[in-house]
Structure formats: C-alpha cells, structure tokens
VOLUM-146691 format. One record per residue (C-alpha): x, y, z; residue number from 1. Coordinates in Angstrom, 2 decimals, decimal comma. Example, Ala and Ser with C-alpha at 12.3 -4.5 7.8 and 13.67 -1.06 7.14 Angstrom:
BEGIN
+---------+---------+---------+------+
:       X :       Y :       Z : resi :
+---------+---------+---------+------+
:   12,30 :   -4,50 :    7,80 :    1 :
:   13,67 :   -1,06 :    7,14 :    2 :
+---------+---------+---------+------+
This chain:
BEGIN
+---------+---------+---------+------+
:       X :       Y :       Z : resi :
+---------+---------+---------+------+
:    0,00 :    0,00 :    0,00 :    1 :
:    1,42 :    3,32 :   -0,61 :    2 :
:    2,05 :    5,66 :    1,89 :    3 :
:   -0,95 :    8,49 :    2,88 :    4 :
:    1,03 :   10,95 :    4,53 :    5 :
:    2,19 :   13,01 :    1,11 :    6 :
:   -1,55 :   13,90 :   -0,09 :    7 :
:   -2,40 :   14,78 :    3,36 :    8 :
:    0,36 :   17,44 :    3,58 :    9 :
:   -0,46 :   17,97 :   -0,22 :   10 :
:   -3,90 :   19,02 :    0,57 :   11 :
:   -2,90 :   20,81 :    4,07 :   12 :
:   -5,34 :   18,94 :    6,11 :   13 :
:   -6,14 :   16,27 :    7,20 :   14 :
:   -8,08 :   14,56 :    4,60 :   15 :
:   -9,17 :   10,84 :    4,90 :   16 :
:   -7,76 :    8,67 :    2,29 :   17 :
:   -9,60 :    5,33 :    1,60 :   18 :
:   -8,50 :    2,38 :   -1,32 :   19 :
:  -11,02 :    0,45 :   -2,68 :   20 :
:  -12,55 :   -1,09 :   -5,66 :   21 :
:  -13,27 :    2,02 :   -7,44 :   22 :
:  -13,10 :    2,22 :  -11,13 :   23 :
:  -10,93 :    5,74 :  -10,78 :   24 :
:   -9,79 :    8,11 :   -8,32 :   25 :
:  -12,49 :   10,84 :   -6,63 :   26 :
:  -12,89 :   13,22 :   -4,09 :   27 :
:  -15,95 :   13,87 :   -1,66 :   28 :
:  -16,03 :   17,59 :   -1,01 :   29 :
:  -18,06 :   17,65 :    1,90 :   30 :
:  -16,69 :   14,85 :    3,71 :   31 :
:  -13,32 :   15,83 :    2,80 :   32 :
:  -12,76 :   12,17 :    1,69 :   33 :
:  -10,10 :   10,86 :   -1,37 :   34 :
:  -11,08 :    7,73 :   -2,37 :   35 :
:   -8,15 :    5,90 :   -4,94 :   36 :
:   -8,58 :    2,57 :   -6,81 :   37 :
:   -6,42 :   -0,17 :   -6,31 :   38 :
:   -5,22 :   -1,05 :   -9,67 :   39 :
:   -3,25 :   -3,88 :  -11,00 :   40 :
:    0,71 :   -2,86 :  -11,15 :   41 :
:   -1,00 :    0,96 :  -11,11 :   42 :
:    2,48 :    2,38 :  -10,45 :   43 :
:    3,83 :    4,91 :   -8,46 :   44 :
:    3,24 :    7,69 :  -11,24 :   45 :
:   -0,58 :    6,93 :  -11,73 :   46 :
:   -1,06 :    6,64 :   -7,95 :   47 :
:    1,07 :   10,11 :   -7,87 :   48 :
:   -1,43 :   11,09 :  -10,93 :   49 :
:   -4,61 :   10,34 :   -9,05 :   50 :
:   -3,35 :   11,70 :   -5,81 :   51 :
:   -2,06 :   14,87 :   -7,19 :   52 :
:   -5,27 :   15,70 :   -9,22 :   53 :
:   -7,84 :   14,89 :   -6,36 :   54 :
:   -5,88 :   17,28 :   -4,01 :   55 :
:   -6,58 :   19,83 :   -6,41 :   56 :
:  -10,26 :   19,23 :   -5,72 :   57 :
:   -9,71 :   19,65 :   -2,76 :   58 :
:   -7,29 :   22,65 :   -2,71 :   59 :
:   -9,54 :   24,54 :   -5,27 :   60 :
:  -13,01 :   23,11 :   -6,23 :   61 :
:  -15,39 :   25,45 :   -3,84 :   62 :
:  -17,85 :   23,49 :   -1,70 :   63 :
:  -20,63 :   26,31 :   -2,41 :   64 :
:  -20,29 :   26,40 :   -5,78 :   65 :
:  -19,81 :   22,47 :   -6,35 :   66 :
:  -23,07 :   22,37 :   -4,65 :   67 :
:  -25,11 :   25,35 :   -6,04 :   68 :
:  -28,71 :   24,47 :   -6,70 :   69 :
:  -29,89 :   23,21 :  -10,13 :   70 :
:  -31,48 :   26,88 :  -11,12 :   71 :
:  -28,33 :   28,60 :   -9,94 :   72 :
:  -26,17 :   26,03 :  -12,23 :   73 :
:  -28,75 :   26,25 :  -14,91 :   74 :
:  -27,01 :   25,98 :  -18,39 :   75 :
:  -24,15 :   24,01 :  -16,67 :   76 :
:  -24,70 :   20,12 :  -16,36 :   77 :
:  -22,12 :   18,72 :  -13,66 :   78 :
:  -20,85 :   16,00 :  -16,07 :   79 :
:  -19,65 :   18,99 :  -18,16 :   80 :
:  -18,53 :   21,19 :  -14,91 :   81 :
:  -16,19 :   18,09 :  -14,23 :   82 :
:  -14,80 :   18,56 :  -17,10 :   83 :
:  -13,78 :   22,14 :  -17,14 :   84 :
:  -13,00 :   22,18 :  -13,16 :   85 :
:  -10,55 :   19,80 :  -14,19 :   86 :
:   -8,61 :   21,25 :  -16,54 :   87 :
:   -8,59 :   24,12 :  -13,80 :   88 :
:   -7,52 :   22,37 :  -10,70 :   89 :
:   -4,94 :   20,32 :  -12,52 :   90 :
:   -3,33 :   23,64 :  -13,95 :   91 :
:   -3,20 :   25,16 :  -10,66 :   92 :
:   -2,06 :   22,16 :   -8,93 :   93 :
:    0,80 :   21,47 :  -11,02 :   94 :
:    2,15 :   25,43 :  -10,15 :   95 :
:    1,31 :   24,85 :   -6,77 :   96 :
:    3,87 :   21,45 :   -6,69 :   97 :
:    5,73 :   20,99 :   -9,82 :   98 :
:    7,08 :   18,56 :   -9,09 :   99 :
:    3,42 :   16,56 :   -9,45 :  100 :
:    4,52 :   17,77 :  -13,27 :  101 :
:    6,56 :   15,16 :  -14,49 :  102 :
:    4,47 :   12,02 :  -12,44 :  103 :
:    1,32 :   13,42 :  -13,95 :  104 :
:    2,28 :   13,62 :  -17,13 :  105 :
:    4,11 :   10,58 :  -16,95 :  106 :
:    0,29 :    8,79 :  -15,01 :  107 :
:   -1,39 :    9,78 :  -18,13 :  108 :
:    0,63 :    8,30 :  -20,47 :  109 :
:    0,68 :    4,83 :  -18,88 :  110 :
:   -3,39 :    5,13 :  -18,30 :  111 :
:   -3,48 :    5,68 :  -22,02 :  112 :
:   -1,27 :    2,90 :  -22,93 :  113 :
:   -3,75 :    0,91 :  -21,18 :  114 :
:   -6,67 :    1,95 :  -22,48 :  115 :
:   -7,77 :    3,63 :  -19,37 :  116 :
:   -9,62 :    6,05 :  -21,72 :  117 :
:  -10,85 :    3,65 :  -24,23 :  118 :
:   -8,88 :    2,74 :  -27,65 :  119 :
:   -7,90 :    6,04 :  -28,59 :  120 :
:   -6,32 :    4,08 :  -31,92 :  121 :
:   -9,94 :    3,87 :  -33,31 :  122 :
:  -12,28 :    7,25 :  -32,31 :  123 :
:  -15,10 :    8,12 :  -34,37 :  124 :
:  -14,84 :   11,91 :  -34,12 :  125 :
:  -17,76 :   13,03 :  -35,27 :  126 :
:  -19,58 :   11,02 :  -33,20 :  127 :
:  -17,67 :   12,38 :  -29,81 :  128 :
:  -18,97 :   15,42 :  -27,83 :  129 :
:  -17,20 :   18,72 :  -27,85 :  130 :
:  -17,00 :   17,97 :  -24,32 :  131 :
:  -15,24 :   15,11 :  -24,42 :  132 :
:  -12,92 :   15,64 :  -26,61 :  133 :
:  -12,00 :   19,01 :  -24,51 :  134 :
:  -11,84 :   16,25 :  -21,71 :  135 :
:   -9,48 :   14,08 :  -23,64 :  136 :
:   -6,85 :   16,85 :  -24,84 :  137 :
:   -6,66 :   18,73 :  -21,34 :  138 :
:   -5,90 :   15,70 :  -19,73 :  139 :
:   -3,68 :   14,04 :  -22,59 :  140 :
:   -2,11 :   16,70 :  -24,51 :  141 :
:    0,40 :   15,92 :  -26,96 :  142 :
:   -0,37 :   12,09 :  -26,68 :  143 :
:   -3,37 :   12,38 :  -28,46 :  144 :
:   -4,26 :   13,79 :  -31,66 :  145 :
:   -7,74 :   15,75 :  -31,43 :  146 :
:   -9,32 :   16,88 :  -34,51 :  147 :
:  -10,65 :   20,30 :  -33,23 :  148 :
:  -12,34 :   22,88 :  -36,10 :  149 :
:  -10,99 :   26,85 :  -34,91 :  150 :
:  -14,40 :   27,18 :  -32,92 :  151 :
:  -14,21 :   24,08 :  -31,14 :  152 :
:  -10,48 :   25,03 :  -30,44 :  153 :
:  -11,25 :   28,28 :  -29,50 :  154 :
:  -13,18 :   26,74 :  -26,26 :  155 :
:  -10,52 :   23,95 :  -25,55 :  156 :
:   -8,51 :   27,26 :  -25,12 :  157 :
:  -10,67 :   29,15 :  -23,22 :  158 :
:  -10,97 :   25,89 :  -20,99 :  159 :
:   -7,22 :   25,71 :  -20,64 :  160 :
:   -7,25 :   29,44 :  -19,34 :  161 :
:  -10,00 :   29,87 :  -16,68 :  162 :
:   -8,44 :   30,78 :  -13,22 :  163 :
:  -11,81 :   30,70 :  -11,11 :  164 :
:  -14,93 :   28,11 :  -10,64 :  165 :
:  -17,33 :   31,21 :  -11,94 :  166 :
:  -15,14 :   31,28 :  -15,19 :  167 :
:  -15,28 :   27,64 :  -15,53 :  168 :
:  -19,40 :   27,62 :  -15,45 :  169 :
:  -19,33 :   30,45 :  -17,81 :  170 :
:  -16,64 :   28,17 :  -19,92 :  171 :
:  -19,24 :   25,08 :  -19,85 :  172 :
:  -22,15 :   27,29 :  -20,67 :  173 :
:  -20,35 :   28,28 :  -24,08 :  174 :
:  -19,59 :   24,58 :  -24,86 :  175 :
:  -23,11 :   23,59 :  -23,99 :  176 :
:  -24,70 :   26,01 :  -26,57 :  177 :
:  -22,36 :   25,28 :  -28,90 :  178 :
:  -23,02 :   21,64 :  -28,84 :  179 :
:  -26,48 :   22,46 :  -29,01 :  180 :
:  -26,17 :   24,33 :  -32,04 :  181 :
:  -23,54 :   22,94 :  -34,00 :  182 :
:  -24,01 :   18,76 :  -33,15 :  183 :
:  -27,41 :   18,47 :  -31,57 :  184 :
:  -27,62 :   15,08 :  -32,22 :  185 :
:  -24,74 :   14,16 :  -29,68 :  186 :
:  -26,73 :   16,20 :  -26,82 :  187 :
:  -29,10 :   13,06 :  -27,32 :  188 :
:  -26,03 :   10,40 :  -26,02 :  189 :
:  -27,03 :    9,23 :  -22,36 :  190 :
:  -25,16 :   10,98 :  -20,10 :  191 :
:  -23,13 :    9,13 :  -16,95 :  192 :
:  -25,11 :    8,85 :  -13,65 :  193 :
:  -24,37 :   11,71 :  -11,11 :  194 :
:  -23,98 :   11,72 :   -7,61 :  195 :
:  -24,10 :   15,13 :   -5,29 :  196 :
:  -21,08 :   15,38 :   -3,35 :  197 :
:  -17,58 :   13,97 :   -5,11 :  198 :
:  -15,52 :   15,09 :   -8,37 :  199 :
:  -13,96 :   12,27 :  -10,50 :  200 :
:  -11,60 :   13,40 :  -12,86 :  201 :
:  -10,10 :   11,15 :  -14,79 :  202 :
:  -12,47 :    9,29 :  -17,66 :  203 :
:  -14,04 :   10,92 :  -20,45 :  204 :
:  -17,47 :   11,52 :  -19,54 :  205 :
:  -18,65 :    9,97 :  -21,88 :  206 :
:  -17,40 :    6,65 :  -20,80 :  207 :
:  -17,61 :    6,24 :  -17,19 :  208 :
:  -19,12 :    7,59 :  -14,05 :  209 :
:  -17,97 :   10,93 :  -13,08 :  210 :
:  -19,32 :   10,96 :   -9,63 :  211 :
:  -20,07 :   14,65 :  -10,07 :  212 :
+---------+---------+---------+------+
C-alpha cells in the first residue's frame, strides 16, 4: 500500500484517504474524503497522478459552488462542470507542486497505454462530444491527436485558461450552446449517472461515471 502521509500534507489537512474497488480516483467535497482505486501494477506515477489531481479538488473546487442548486447552475450540467474544473484544478495544482509535473504527465501516459480512456487508436470523431474531446486533450495533450475545427479550439482554449470556478461555469455554458447548435444530435447520447457530493476526474465523460 502506498504511503498516505504526502496527499495529506499535499492538501494541508487532514483529509481521509480510503483504497477500494473504485473504477478511478475521486474526491468527496463535503466529507473531505479521497477515495483511490487499487489497480493492478498501477504504479507509483498513476497513484502520484490520481493523488495529485484529487488534491486539487480539494485545494480549489469550492464546496458552495460544487453544490449550487440546479437553477443557480442552470445551463451548466455537472458532467460537463467536471470537465472544465478539471482542466482548472490540474493547472493550478501542477504550479502549486511541480514537481506533481513530471508524475502526472508521466500517469497519463501509462493510463493511455492501457486503455484507461478507451482505444484512442480507433475514435469516431464526429460522433464524440465537444466535451469530451475538450476532456481528452486537457488531460492528454500531446499524446493524443484531437481533430478540433478553430471554434471548437477556440473553447478547448478558453478551458485551458480559466483561473476561477465562476469562469469555468461560464466556460461550460459556451460549450453547452455550442453543442447544441452545432451537433445536436450528440446532446441526445445518455449521459453518466451523477452523484451530489464527489468530483472524478479522470475518464471521459462519456465513458464512465464521473461521480459529479
């Protein structure tokens, strides 16, 4: 088992950290609980990976606004918020440690090797979500290819760049109405069952439970 004591002092509290038979990593906000998988030769790097990004949940995802009601989050559903916080917490985690840099990057890159994500050898593009393939980029970069057009770029970007969680909703609201005008027949795809108090970051949401 891998020692606890690092993500506590990486999260500057004294968070409980439980390993079970969880699909991926995830964080309950309220209960201040990180929850990590155990995984099959995982590796020190993807434990590092799952670690790292679920103490930026808890470093930087606000409780209030995680759990805003439905008519003040109207225009943002929480599988896409998941997405987008993210992208956020992950930037601002790796400049609060970089050292998390280099085992992050290097976490991703053996969770896409195996498939962690799905075959990324064989994606029908134009049947994937803006979302998702925003999902797949932030957390992947240069190890995947994704074909974005300039407008669908032009919100990856604006996803890469948000700094607070009311920029992020106001980053998911674009993507939303964009999807909605531009591919409404992938608004129609089921979305992933929610629940009301964790973030899990690392699947595309298209694909697993995002426990947001």
């Amino acid at each position: 088992m891998y020692n606890t004591t690092v993500a506590k002092l990486l999260a500057k509290e004294n968070i409980e950290i439980q390993y079970g038979n969880y699909t991926t990593a995830w964080f309950d906000i309220q209960s201040r609980t990180l929850g990590l998988p155990i995984l099959k030769d995982m590796g020190k790097d993807v434990h590092d990976l799952f670690c790292g990004h679920e103490v930026g949940h808890a470093l930087f995802t606000p409780y209030e606004g995680w759990h805003d009601t439905p008519e003040k989050l109207d225009g943002c559903p929480r599988t896409y918020i998941n997405v987008v916080e993210d992208a956020r917490i992950e930037k601002k985690i790796r400049t609060e440690y970089p050292g998390l840099v280099g085992p992050m990057a290097r976490g991703y890159k053996v969770l896409a090797d195996e498939d962690f994500f799905g075959d990324l050898s064989d994606i029908a593009w134009d049947k994937v979500k803006l979302i998702d393939k925003i999902n797949l980029k932030a957390k992947l970069g240069s190890l995947i290819d994704v074909p974005f057009i300039d407008a669908e770029y032009a919100l990856f970007k604006k996803t890469m760049l948000t700094e607070t969680f009311a920029e992020v909703l106001d980053v998911v609201r674009e993507i939303l109405a964009y999807t909605k005008e531009v591919t409404p027949e992938l608004i129609q795809q089921p979305e992933p069952a929610e629940s009301s108090s964790s973030t899990d970051e690392t699947e595309s949401s298209s694909q697993e439970d995002v426990e947001s």
